[in-house]
C-alpha positions in Angstrom: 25.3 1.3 -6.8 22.5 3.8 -7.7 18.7 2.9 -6.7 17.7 1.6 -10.0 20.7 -0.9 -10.3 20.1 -2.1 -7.0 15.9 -2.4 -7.8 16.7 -4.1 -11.0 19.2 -6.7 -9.2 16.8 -7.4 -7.0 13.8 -8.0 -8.8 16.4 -10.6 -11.6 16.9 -12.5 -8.1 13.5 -12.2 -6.4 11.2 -12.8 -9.4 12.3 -16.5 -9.6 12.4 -17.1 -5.6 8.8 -16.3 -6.0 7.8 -18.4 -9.2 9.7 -21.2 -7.5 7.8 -20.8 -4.1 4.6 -21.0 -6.2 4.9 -23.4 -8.7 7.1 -25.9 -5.9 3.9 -26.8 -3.4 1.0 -26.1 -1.1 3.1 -25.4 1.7 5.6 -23.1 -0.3 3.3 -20.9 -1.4 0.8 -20.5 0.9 3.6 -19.9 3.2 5.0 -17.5 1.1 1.8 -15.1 1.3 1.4 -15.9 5.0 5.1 -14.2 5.8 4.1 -11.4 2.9 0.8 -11.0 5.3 3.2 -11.0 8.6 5.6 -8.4 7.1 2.8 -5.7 5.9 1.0 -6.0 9.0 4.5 -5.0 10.5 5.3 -2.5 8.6 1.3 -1.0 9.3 2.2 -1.1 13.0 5.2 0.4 12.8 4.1 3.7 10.5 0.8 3.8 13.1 2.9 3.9 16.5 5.1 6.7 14.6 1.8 8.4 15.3 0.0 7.8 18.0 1.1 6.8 21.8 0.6 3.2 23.5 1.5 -0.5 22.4 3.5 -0.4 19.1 1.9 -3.6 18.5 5.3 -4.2 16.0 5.4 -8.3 17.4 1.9 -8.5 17.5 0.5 -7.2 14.5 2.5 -9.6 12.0 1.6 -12.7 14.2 -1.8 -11.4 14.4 -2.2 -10.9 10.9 -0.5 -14.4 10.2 -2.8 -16.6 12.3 -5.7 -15.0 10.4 -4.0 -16.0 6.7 -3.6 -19.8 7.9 -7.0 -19.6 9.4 -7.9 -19.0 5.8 -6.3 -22.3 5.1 -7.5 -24.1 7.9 -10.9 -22.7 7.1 -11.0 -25.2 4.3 -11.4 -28.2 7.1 -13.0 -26.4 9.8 -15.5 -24.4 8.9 -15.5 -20.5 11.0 -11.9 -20.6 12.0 -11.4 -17.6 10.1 -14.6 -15.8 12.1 -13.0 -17.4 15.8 -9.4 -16.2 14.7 -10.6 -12.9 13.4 -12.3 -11.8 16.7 -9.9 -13.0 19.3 -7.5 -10.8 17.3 -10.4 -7.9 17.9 -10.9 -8.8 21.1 -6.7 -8.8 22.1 -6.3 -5.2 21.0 -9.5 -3.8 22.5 -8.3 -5.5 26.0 -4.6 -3.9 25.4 -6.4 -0.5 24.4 -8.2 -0.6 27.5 -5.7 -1.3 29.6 -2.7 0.6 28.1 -4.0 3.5 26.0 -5.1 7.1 27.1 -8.6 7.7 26.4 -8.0 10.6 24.1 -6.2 8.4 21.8 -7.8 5.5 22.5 -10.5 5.0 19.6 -7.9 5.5 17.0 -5.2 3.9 18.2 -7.7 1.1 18.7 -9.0 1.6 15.0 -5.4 2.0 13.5 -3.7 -0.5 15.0 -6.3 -3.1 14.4 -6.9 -2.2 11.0 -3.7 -3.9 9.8 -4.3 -7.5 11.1 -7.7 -7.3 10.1 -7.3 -5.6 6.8 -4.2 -7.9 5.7 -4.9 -10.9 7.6 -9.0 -11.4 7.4 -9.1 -9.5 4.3 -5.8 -10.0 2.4 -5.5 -13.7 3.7 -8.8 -14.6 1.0 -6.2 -13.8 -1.7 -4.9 -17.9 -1.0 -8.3 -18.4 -1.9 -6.5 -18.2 -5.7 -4.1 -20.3 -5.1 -4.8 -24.0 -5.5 -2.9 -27.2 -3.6 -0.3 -29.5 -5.4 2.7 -29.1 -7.3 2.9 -26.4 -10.6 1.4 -23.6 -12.0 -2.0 -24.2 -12.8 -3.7 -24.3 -9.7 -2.6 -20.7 -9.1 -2.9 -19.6 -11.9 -6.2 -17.0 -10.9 -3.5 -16.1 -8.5 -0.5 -15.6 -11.1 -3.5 -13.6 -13.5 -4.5 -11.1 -10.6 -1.0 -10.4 -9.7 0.0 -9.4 -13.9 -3.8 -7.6 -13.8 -2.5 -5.6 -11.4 1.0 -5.0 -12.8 -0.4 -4.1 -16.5 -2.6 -2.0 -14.6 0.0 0.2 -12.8 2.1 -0.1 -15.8 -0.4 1.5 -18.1 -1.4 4.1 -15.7 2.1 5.5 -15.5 2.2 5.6 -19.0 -0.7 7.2 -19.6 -0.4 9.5 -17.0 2.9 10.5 -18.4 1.7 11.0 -22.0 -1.5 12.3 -21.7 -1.7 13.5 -17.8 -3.5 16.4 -16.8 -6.1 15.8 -14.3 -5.1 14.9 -10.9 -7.0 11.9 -9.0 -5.9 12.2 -5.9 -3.7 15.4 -5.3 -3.2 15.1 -1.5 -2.1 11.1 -1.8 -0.9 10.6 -4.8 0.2 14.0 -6.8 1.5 12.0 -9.5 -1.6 9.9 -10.3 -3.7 11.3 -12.9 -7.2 10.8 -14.4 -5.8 9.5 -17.9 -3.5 7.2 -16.1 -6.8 5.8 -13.8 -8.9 5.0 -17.1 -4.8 4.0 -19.2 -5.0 1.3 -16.9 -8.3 0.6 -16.6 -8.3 0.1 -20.0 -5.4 -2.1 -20.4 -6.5 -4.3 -17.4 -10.1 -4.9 -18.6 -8.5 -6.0 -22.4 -6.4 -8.2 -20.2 -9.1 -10.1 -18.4 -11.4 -10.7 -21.8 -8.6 -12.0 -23.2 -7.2 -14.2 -20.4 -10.3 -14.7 -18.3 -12.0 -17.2 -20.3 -9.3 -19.7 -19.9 -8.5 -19.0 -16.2 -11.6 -17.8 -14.3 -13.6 -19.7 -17.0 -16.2 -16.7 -17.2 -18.0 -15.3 -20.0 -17.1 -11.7 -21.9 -19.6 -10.0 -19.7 -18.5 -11.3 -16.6 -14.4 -10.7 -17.8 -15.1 -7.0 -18.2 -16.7 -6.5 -15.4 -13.8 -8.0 -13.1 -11.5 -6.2 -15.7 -13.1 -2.8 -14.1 -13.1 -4.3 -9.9 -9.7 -5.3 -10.5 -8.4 -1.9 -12.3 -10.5 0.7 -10.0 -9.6 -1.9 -6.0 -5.9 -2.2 -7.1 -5.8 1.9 -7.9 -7.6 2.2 -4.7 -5.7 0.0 -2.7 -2.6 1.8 -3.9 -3.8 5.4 -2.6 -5.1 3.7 1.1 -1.4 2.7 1.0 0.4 6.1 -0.1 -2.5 7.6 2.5 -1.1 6.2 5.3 2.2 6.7 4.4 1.7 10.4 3.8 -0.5 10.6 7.2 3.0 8.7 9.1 5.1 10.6 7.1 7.0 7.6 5.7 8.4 7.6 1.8 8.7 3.9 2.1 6.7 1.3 4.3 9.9 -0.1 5.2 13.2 -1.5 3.4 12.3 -5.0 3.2 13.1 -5.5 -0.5 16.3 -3.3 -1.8 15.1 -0.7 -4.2 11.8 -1.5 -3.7 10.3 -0.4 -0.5 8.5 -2.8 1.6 5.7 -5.6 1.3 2.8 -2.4 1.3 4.7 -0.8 -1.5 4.8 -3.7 -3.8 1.5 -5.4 -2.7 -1.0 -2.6 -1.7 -2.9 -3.1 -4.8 -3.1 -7.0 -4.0 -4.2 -7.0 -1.2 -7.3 -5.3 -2.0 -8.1 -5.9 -5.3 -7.8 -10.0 -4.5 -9.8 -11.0 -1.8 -12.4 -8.7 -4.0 -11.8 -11.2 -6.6 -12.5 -14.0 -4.9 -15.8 -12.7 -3.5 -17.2 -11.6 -7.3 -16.0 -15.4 -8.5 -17.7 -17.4 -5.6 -21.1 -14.9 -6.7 -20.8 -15.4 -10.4 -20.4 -19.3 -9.8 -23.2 -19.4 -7.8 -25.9 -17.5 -9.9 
């Protein structure tokens, strides 16, 4: 089977796992993002120790960046477990640089490696901050709407960028990305929040188009921190995890960033 057939066969059988693991309960899908979390923050560890000497940090990292999504959960019950989590993780791979790392490489492997847990795991694990408890849709349904943000948002950049691409964003990333693909999806993203935020986030038009703008210009971001450190480790995909796809970085990179970012602009607009 060629690449498309097998990336089309596995998104027809993966889509509904996922709906299903969402919509069944609390435990379903906050597991779900907790083994997503595990799996990037593998694949991170793995494209860093192609790079640099010392601990490959490939068992850690994913159980690192694990414990620091359920502490997210937990967090709900007992107040700073995110905070103690997040700096014993710190504090593990400072001890293991020190002990196991040469000194010239030892402030970025340090940096590198712990980058991963903490971006995915402290940073990514917020995004279960949009999804709710109980069984169905609605309680994730900020979750479902940042997820399709960020999918119209990629879709409409390739489209634009294809029709009307001449400008290069970021030609040592990304040579494909293009300034009229950027604002494409931009566009397309903020028309999708006014229209759609109202009755999810329950925010006003102001408010809707100016997470329509965070969500387009994180997720575009997050995607060219991704294809960075790809290009930097010299890897085409994070890893193989899903068939035709690539790995949980490929498919997520703009998630992880543009979610958590969500959540913090939602708790501010709440509270003012």
């Amino acid at each position: 089977m060629n690449n498309l057939t097998v990336r089309i066969l596995f998104a027809l059988g993966g889509i509904p796992v996922v709906l299903f693991l969402i919509w069944f309960n609390t435990y379903t899908r906050f597991g779900m993002m907790t083994v997503l979390i595990g799996i990037g923050a593998w694949e991170w560890a793995r494209m860093v120790s192609s790079k640099l000497d010392g601990p490959r940090m490939v068992g850690a990292s994913p159980v690192a960046a694990a414990m620091m999504s359920i502490a997210w959960v937990i967090d709900r019950w007992v107040p700073g477990a995110v905070m103690i989590v997040g700096c014993e993780v710190l504090a593990l791979y400072l001890f293991l640089g020190f002990l196991r790392v040469r000194i010239d490489e030892l402030f970025p492997w340090i940096v590198l490696h712990a980058s991963g847990p903490l971006y995915l795991g402290l940073w990514g694990g917020m995004t279960l901050k949009l999804m709710g408890t109980g069984h169905g849709f609605e309680s994730s349904f900020p979750f479902i709407l940042v997820m399709v943000a960020m999918w119209t948002c990629d879709t409409f950049a390739y489209i634009f960028g294809r029709l009307f691409g001449k400008h290069k964003l970021a030609p040592q990333i990304s040579p494909k990305k293009t300034w009229e693909g950027a604002i494409g999806g931009t566009i397309f993203t903020i028309a999708l929040i006014v229209w759609l935020g109202p009755l999810v986030f329950h925010t006003g038009l102001i408010a809707n188009i100016f997470l329509g703008i965070l969500l387009s210009i994180s997720g575009q971001t997050g995607d060219l921190l991704e294809s960075a450190i790809k290009r930097w480790a010299g890897a085409k995909d994070s890893s193989q995890v899903f068939p035709g796809h690539g790995g949980v970085l490929d498919r997520l990179d703009s998630l992880f960033l543009a979610g958590p970012l969500t959540v913090v602009v939602l708790g501010v607009i709440r509270h003012v």
